[in-house]
C-alpha positions as a LaTeX table, in Angstrom:
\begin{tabular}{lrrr}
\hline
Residue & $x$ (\AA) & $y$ (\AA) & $z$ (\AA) \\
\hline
Unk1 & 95.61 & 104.88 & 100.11 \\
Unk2 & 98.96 & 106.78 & 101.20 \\
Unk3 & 101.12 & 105.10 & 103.83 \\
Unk4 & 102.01 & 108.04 & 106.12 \\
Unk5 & 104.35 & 106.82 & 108.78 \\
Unk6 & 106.62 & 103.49 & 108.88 \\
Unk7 & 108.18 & 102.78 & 112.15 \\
Unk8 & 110.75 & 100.11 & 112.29 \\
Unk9 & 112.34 & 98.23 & 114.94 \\
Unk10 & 114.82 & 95.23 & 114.59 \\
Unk11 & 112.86 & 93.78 & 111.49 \\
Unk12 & 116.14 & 91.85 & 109.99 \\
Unk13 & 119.06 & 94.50 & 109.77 \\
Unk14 & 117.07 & 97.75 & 110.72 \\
Unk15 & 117.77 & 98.64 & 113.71 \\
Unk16 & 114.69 & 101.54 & 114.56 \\
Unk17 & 113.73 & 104.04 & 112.39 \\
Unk18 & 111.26 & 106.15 & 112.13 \\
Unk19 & 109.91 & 107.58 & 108.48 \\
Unk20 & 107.44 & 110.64 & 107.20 \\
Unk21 & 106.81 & 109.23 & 104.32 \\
Unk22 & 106.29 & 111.60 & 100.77 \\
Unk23 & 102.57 & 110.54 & 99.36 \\
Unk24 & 104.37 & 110.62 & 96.29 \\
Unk25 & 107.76 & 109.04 & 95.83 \\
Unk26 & 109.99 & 108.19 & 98.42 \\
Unk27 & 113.78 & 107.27 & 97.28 \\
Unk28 & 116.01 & 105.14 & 99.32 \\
Unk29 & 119.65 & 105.19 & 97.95 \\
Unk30 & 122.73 & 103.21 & 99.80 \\
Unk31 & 125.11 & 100.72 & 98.81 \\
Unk32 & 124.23 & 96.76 & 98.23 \\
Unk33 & 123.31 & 94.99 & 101.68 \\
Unk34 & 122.66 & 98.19 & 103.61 \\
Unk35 & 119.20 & 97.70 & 104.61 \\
Unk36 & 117.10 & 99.12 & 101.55 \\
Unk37 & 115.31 & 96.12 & 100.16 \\
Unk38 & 114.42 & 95.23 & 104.28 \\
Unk39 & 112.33 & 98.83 & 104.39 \\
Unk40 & 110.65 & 98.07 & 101.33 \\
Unk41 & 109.86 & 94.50 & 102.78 \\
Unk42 & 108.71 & 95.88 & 106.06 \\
Unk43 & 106.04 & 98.01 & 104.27 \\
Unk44 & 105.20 & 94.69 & 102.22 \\
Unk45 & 104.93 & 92.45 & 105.42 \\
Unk46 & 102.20 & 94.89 & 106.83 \\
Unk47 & 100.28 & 94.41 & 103.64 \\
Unk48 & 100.58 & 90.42 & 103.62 \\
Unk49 & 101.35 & 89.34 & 106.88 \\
Unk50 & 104.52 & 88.16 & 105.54 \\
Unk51 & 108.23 & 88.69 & 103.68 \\
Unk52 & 108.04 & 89.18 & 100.10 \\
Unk53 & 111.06 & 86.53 & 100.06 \\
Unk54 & 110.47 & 83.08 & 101.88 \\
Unk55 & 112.34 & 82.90 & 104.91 \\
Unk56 & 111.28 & 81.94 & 108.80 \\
Unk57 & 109.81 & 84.47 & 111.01 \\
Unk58 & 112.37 & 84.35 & 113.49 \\
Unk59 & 115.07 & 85.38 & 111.09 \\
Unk60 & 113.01 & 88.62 & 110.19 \\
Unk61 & 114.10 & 89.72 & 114.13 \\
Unk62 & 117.43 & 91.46 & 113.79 \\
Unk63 & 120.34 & 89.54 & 115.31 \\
Unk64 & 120.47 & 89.48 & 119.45 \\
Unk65 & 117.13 & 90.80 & 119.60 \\
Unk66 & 113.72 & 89.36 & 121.33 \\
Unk67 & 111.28 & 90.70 & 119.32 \\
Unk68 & 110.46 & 92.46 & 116.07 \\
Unk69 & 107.84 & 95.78 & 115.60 \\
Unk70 & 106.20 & 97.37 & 112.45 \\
Unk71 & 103.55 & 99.98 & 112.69 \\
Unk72 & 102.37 & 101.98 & 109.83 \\
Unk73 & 100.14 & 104.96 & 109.71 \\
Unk74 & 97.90 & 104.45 & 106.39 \\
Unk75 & 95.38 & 107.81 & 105.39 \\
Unk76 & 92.29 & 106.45 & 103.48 \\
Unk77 & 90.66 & 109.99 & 102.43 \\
Unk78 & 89.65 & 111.57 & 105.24 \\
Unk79 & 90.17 & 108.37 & 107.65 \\
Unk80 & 93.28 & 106.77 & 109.52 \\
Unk81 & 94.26 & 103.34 & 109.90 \\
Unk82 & 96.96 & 101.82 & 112.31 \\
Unk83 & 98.20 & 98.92 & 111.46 \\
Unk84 & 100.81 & 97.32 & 114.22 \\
Unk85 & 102.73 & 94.39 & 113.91 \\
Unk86 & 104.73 & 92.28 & 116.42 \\
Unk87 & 107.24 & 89.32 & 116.03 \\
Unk88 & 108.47 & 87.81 & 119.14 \\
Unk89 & 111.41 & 85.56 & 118.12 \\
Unk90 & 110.29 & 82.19 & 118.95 \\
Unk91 & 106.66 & 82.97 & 119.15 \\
Unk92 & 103.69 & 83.56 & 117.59 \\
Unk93 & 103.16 & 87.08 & 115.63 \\
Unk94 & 100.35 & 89.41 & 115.84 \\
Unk95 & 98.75 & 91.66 & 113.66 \\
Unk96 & 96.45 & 94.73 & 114.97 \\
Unk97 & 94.41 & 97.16 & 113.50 \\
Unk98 & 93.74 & 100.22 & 115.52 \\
Unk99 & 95.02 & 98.30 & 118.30 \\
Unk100 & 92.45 & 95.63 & 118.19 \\
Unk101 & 94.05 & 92.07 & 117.29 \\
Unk102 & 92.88 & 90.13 & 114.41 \\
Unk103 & 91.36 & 87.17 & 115.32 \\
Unk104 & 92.74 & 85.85 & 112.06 \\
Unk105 & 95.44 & 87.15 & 109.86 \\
Unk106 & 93.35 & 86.32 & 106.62 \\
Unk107 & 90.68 & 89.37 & 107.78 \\
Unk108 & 93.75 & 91.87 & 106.62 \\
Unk109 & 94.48 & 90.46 & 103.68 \\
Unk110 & 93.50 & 92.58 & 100.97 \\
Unk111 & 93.07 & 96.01 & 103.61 \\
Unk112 & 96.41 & 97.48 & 102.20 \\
Unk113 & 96.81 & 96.56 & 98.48 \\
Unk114 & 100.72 & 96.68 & 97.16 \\
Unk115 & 102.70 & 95.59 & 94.05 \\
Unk116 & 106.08 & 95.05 & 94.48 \\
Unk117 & 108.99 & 94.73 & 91.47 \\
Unk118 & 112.38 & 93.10 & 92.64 \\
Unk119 & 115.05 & 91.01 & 91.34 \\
Unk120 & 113.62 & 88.21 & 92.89 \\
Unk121 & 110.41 & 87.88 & 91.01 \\
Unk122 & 112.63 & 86.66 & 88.07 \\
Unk123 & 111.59 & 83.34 & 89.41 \\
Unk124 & 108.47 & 83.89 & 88.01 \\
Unk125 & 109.69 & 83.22 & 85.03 \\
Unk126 & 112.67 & 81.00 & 85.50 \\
Unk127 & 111.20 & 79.52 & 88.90 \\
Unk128 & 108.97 & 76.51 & 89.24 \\
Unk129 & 104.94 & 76.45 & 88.87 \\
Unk130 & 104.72 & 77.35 & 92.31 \\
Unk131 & 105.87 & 80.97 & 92.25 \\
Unk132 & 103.22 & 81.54 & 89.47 \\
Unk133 & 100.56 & 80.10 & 91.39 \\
Unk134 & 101.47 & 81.97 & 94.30 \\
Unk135 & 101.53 & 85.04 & 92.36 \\
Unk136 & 98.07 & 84.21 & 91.00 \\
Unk137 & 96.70 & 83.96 & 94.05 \\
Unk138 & 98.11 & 86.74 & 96.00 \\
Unk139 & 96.29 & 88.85 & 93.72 \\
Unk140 & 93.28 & 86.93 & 93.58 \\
Unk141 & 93.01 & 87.52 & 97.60 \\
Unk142 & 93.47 & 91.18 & 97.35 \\
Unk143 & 90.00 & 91.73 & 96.13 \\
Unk144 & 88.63 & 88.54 & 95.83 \\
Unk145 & 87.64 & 87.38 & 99.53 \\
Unk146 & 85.68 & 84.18 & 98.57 \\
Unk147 & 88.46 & 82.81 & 96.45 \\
Unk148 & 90.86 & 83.22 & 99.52 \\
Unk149 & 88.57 & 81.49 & 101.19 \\
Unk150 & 88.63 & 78.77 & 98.72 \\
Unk151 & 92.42 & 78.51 & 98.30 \\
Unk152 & 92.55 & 78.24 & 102.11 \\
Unk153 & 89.87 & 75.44 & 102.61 \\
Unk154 & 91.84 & 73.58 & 99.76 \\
Unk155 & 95.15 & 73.93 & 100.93 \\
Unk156 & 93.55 & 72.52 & 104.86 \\
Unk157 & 92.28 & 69.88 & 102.66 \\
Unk158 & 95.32 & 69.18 & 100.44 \\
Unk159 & 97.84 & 68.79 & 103.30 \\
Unk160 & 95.62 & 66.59 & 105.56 \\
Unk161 & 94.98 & 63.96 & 102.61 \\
Unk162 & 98.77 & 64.21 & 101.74 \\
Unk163 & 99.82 & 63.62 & 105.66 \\
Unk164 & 97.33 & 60.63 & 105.54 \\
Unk165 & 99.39 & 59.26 & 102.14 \\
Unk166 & 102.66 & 59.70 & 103.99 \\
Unk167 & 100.96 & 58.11 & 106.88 \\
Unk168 & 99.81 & 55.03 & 104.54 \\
Unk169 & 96.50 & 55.72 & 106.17 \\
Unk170 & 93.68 & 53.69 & 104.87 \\
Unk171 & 90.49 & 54.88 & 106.21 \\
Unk172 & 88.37 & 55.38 & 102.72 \\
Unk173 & 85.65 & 57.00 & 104.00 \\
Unk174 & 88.08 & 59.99 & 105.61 \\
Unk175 & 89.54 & 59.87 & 101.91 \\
Unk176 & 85.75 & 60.68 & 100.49 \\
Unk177 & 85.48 & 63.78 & 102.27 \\
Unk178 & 88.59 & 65.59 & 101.67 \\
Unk179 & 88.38 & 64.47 & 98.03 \\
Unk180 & 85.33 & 66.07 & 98.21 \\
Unk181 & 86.46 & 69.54 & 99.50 \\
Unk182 & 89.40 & 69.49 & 97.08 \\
Unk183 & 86.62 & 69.01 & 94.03 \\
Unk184 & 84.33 & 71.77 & 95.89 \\
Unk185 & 86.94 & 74.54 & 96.41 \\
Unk186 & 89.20 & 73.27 & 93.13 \\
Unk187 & 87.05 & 74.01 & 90.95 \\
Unk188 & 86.10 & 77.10 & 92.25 \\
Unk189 & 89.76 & 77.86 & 91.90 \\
Unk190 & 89.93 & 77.18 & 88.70 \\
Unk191 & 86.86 & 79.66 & 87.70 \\
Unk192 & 88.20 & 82.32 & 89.60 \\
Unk193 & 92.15 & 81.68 & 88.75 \\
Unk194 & 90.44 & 81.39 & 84.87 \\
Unk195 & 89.11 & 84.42 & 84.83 \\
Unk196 & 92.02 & 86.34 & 86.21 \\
Unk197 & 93.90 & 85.99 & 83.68 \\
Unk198 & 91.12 & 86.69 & 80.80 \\
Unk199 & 90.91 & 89.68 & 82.29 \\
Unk200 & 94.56 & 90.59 & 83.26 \\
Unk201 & 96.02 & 89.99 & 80.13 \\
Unk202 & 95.10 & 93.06 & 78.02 \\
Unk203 & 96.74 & 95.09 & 80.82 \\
Unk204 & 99.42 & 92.82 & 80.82 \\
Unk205 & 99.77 & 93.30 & 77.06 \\
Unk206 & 99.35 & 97.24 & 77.29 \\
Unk207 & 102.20 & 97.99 & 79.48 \\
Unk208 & 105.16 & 95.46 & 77.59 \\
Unk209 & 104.19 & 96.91 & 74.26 \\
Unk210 & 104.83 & 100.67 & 76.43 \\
Unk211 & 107.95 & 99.30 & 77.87 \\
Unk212 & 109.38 & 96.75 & 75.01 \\
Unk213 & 109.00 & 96.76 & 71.40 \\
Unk214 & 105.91 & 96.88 & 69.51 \\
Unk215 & 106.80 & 94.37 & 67.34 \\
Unk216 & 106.86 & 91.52 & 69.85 \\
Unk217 & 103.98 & 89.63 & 70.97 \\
Unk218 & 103.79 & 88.20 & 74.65 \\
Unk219 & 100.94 & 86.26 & 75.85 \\
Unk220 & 99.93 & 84.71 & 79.50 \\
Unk221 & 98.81 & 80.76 & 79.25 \\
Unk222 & 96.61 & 79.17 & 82.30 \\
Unk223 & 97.81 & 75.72 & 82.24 \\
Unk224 & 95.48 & 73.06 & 84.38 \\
Unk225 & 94.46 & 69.95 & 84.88 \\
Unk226 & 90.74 & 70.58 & 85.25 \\
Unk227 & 91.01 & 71.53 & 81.63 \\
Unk228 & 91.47 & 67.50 & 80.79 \\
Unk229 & 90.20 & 65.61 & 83.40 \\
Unk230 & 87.79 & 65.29 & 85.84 \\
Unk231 & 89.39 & 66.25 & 89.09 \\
Unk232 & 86.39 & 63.88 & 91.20 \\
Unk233 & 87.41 & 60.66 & 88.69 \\
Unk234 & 90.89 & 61.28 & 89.24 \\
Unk235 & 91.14 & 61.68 & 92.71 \\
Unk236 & 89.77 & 58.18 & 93.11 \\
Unk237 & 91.47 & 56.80 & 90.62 \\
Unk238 & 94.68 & 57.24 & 91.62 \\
Unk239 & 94.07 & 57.20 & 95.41 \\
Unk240 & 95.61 & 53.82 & 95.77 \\
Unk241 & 98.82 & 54.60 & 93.34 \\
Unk242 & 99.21 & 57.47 & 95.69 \\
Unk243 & 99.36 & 55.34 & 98.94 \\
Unk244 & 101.56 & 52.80 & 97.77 \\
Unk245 & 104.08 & 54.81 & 95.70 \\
Unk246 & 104.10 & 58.42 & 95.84 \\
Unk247 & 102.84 & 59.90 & 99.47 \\
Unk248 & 101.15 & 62.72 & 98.08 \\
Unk249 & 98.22 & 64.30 & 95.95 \\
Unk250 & 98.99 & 64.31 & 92.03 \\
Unk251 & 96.37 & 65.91 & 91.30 \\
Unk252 & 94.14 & 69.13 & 91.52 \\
Unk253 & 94.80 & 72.67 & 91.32 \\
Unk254 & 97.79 & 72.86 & 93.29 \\
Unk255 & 99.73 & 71.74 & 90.05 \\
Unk256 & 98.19 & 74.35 & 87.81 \\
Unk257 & 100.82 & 76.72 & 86.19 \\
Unk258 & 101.10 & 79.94 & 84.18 \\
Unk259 & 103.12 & 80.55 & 81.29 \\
Unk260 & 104.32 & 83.53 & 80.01 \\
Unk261 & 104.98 & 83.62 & 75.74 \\
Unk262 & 106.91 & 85.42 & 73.79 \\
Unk263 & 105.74 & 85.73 & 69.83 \\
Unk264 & 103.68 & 82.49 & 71.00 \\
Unk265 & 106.95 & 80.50 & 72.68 \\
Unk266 & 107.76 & 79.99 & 76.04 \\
Unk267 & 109.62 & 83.06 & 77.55 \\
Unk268 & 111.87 & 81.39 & 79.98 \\
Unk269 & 112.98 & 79.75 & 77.00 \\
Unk270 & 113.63 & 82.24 & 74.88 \\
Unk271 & 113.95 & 85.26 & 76.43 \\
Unk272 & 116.84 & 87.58 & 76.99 \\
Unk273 & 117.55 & 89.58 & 80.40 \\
Unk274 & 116.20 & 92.60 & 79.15 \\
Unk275 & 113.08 & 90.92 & 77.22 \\
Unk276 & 112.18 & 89.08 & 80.73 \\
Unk277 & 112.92 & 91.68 & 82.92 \\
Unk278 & 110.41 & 93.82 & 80.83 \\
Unk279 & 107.83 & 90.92 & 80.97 \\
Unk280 & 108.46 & 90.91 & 84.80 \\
Unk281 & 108.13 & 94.88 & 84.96 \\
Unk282 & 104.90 & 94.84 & 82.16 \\
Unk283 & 104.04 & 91.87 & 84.56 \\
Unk284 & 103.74 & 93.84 & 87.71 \\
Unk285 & 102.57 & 97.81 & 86.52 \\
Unk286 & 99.80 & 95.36 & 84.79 \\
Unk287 & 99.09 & 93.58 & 88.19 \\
Unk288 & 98.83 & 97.09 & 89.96 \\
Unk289 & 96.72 & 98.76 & 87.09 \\
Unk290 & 94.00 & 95.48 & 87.60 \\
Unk291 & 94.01 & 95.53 & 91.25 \\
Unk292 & 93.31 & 99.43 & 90.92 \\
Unk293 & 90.25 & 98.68 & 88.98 \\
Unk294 & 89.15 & 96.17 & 90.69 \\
Unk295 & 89.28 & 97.99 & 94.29 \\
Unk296 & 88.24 & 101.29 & 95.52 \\
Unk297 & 91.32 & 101.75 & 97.16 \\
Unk298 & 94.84 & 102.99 & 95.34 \\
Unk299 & 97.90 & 100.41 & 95.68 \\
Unk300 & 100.78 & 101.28 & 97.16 \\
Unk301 & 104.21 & 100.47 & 94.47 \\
Unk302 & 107.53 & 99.15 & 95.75 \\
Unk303 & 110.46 & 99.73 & 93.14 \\
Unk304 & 113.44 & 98.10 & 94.11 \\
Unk305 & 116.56 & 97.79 & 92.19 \\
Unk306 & 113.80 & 97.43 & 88.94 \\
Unk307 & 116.37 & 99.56 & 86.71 \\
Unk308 & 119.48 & 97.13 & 86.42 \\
Unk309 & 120.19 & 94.87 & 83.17 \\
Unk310 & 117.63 & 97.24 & 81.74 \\
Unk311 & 118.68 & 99.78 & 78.23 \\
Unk312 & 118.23 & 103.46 & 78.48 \\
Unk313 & 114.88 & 103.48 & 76.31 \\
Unk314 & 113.34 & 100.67 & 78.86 \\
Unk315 & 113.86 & 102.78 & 81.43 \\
Unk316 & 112.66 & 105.88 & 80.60 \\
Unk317 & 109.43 & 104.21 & 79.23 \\
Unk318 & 108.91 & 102.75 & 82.50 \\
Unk319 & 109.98 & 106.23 & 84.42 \\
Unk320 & 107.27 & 107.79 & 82.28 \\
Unk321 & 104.93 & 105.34 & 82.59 \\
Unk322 & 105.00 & 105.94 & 87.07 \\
Unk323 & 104.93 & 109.37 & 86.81 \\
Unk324 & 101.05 & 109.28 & 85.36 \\
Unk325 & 98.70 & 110.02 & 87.20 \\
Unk326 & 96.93 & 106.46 & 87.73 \\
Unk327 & 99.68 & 105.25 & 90.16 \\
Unk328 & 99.82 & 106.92 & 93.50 \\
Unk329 & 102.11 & 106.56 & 96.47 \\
Unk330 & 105.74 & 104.92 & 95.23 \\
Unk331 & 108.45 & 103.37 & 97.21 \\
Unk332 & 112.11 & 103.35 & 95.01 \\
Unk333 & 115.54 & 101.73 & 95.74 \\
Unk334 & 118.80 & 102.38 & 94.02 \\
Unk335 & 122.13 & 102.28 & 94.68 \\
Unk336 & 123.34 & 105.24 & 92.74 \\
Unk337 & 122.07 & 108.44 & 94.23 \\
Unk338 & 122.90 & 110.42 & 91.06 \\
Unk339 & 120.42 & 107.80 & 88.85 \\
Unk340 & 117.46 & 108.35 & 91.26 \\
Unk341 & 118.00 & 112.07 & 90.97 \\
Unk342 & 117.94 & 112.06 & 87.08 \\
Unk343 & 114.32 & 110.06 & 87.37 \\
Unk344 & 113.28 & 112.52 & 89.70 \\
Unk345 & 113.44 & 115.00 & 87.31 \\
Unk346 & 111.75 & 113.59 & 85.04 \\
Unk347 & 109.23 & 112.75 & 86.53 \\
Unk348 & 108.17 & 115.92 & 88.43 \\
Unk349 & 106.61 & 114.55 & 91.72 \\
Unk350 & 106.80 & 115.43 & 94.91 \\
Unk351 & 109.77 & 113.46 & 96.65 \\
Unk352 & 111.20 & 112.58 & 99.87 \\
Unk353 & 114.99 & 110.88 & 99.77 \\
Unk354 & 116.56 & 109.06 & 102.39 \\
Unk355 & 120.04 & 107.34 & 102.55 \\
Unk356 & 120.54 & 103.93 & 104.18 \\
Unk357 & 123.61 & 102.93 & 105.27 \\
Unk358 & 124.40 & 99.64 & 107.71 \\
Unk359 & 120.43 & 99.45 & 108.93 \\
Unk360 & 120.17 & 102.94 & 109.21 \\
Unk361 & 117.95 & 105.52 & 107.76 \\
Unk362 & 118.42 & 109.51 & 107.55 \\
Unk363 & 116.23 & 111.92 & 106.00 \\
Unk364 & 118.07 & 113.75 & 102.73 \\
Unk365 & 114.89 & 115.70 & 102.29 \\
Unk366 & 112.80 & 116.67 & 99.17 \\
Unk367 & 111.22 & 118.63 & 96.69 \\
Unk368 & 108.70 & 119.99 & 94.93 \\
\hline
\end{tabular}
């Protein structure tokens, strides 16, 4: 999959522009705050429907503007998709697909596969459980469409039992049948979210040991209550704990966590910038690498600002390491026009650069 075209108008400080995009790598290079991390979002949004950081939709509309647009021209072989997306500040957005609206924004999911690296995934490591479950499951929907299901008839379920806690609701039989649904689809989440990781961890363990050193070990730990309990039991049991005391659901998959190990220790414990920024990096080349196998179609990568806090052997590991073959169409941000120009070179692709200044984008033009 190659993302041809990205038009862009008032999504946060972009103003309009308009992009050919290189179906190799395309560099954006600016100073801090100019707009460079929004383009790379933009492309992200059209992939998930959303920002790759949490904010409201009506702060993704640029300042003193009504409304929001993203299009993107995506080649699939021999066959064109058009994806369009709208954002009316204060209303509701909508997603097309050759200009026929989704009748639910779940049916794209998983259309347009993409990794993206930033600074902020740090708080995958540092962060709370909930960043690790999200990232779990954002790749689990990507090619797994009866797990999304799952995590989205669990998470119906979840917040109408915890509204009915807050509510000090007492209507048992009501009780029964969500408890039921969060059993049903909670387990199934917990197969699925099991089996991810079996399988994601020898790519995960590939790509440090490319990046890092050979001589450290880092390991990926599902963490769950279904591995002690019995979710059905539990549920019950402390239904009436719940409505008395707490006002929400202790217990299920939504407290499930992931954690990363270094030489068989916690990472966010031990770990220095440059050892967890390479477990971030290893993290998400790994994620891109299993989605790739486990599709037909080629991810898209989004670079952005990957190379600070990061040694001069790191990075040309990991400049090596995109420049194979296996990963397709890349998207990279810097700040130093010089440093993107040096990777360029060595990595020998064909290459579009474009220079971002204040929300605005002009075409440098390539090579090769």
């Amino acid at each position: 999959m190659i993302l041809n075209k990205l038009s862009v108008l008032n999504y946060k400080n972009i103003h309009q522009a308009d992009i050919d995009c290189s179906p190799k790598i395309n560099c954006f290079f600016g100073n801090n705050g100019m707009g460079k991390t929004n383009l790379l979002d933009a492309i992200y949004y059209l992939s998930f429907c959303k920002s790759h950081v949490y904010t409201t939709e009506e702060r993704l509309v640029r300042r003193d503007e009504a409304l929001c647009v993203l299009q993107g021209e995506y080649l699939f072989g021999d066959r064109t998709e058009s994806i369009f997306c709208s954002i009316p500040r204060g209303g509701r957005k909508q997603f097309k697909r050759n200009q026929k609206p989704y009748p639910r924004l779940s049916d794209h999911i998983g259309l347009l596969p993409l990794v993206m690296i930033s600074p902020s995934d740090a708080e995958l490591i540092r962060g709370g459980s909930d960043e690790r479950r999200r990232w779990m499951d954002m790749i689990l929907s990507q090619y797994d469409g009866a797990a999304m299901h799952a995590l989205i008839r669990y998470n119906k379920a979840l917040q109408q039992r915890n509204r009915m806690l807050r509510e000090q609701q007492t209507d048992t039989a009501l009780y029964e049948v969500l408890e039921m649904q969060l059993v049903q689809y909670g387990r199934l989440i917990f197969d699925v979210r099991t089996r991810l990781i079996e399988e994601f961890l020898p790519f995960f363990n590939e790509y440090y040991r490319a990046i890092g050193r050979e001589d450290e070990e880092v390991g990926l730990r599902y963490v769950s209550q279904l591995q002690t309990v019995d979710i059905e039991e539990e549920l019950a049991r402390n239904r009436e704990r719940e409505l008395r005391e707490v006002g929400y659901t202790t217990t299920g998959v939504h407290k499930d966590d992931l954690e990363m190990t270094l030489d068989g220790l916690p990472m966010r414990h031990l770990g220095s910038q440059g050892q967890n920024k390479t477990c971030l990096v290893a993290l998400k080349l790994a994620q891109f690498t299993f989605l790739a196998a486990k599709n037909s179609t080629m991810p898209i990568l989004l670079l952005d600002d990957i190379f600070d806090k990061l040694d001069a052997a790191r990075v040309e590991h990991i400049v090596q390491l995109v420049g194979e073959e296996r990963f397709g169409q890349i998207f990279i941000t810097d700040t130093n026009r010089n440093y993107l120009d040096s990777i360029l070179e060595s990595v020998r692709k064909a290459y579009v650069m474009f220079h971002v200044d204040r929300g605005t984008v002009m075409a440098m033009g390539g090579g090769r």
